[in-house]
C-alpha positions in Angstrom: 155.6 190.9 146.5 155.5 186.8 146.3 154.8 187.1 150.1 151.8 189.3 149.9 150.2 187.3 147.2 150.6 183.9 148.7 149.2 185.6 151.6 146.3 186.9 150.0 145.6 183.5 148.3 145.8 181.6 151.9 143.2 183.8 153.5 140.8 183.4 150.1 139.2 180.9 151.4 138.5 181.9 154.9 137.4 185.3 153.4 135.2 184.1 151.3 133.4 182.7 154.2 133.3 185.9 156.6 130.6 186.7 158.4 130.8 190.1 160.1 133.4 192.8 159.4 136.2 191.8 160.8 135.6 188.6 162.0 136.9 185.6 160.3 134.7 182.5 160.0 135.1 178.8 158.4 132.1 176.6 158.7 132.2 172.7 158.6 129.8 169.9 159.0 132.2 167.9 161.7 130.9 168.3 165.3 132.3 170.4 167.6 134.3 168.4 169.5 135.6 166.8 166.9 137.0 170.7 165.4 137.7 171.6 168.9 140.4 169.0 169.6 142.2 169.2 166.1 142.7 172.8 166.3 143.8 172.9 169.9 146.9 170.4 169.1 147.6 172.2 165.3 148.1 175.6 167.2 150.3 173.5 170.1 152.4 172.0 167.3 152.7 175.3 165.8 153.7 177.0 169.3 150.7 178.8 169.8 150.0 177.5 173.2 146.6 177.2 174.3 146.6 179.3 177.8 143.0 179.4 178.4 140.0 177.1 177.4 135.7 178.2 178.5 132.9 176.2 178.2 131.0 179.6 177.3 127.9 177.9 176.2 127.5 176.0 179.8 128.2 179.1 181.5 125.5 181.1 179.9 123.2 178.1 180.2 123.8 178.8 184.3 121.9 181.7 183.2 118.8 180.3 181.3 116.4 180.9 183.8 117.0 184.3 185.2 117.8 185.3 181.4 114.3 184.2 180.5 113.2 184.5 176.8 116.6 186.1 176.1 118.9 183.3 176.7 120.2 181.3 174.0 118.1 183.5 170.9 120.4 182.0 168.5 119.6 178.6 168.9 123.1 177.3 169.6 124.4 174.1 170.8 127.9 174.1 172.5 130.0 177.4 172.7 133.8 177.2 173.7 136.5 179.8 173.1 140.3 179.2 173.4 143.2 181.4 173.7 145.9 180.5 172.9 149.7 182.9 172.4 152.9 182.6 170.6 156.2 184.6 172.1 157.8 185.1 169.4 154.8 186.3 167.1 154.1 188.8 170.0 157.5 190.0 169.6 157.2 190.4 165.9 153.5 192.4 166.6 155.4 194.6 169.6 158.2 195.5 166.9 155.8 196.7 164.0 153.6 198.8 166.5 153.3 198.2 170.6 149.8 199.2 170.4 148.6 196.1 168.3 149.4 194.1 171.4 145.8 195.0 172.1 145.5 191.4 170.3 147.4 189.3 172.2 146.8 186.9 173.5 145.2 185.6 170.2 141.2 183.6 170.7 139.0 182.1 168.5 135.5 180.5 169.5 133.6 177.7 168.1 129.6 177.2 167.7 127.4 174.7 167.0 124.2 175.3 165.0 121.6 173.7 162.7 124.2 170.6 162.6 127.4 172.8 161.4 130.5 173.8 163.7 131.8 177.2 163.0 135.2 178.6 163.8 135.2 182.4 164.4 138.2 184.8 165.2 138.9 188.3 164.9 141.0 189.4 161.2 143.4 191.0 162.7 144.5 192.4 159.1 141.2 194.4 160.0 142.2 195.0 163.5 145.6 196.8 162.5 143.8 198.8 159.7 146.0 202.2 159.6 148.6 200.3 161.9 152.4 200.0 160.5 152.1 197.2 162.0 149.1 195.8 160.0 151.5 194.0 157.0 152.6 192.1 160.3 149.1 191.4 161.6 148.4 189.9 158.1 150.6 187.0 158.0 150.4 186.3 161.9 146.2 186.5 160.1 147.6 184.3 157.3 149.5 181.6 159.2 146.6 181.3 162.0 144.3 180.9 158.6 146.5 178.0 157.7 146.6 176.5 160.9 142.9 176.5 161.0 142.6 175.4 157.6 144.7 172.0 157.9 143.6 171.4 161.1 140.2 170.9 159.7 141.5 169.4 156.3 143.2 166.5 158.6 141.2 162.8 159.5 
């Protein structure tokens, strides 16, 4: 029971900040590359090895003139997604339910807009939903949360 309340209280503040369903969002006034860098080395130190990094905002911008009008609506500066796995959490998710290796390997992407960095991933409490594996899915959830959390918290 202790377990499922501290885990509840870790993810308040990321939840507090969601954006869509299911999508997990912390916003901060530090630029981009800045967040980029500290989150990248507090997953490595935590195991959760970063296996693939894109540039997706200078590959749509490759786009911008046959795109037209329709490129870039939202107005954002630098787009770049990561992802990143963890052995033995994907051991511990193939255990509680094979299926909910749909999620691995693990990604998050950041976002720059109006001056803010934003931090987006999928909650994959949300993903699991109806899983027996979702209790699992929760605390891999929670400890990603964390790792997210001091990453940003650090100088």
């Amino acid at each position: 029971m202790k377990k499922k309340i501290l885990c509840l209280i870790l993810l308040i503040p990321l939840a507090a900040s969601a954006g869509s369903a299911g999508v997990l969002k912390v916003t901060t006034e530090r630029s981009l590359d800045e967040v980029y860098g500290k989150i990248y080395d507090a997953l490595e130190t935590e195991q959760f090895w970063v296996v693939f990094e894109a540039d997706m905002g200078e590959r749509m911008a490759r786009f911008a003139e046959s795109w037209g009008e329709d490129y870039n609506r939202s107005g954002l500066g630098t787009v770049k997604s990561m992802v990143f796995c963890n052995i033995w959490w994907t051991n511990r998710i193939a255990n509680a339910d094979p299926d909910l290796l749909a999620m691995c390997p693990l990604h998050l992407s950041l976002y720059e807009k109006d001056g803010e960095t934003h931090v987006v991933m999928p909650a994959l409490s949300h993903m699991a939903e109806g899983s027996e594996g979702r209790e699992r899915a929760a605390q891999l959830e929670t400890e990603l949360a964390g790792i997210i959390d001091r990453a940003l918290a650090s100088d």
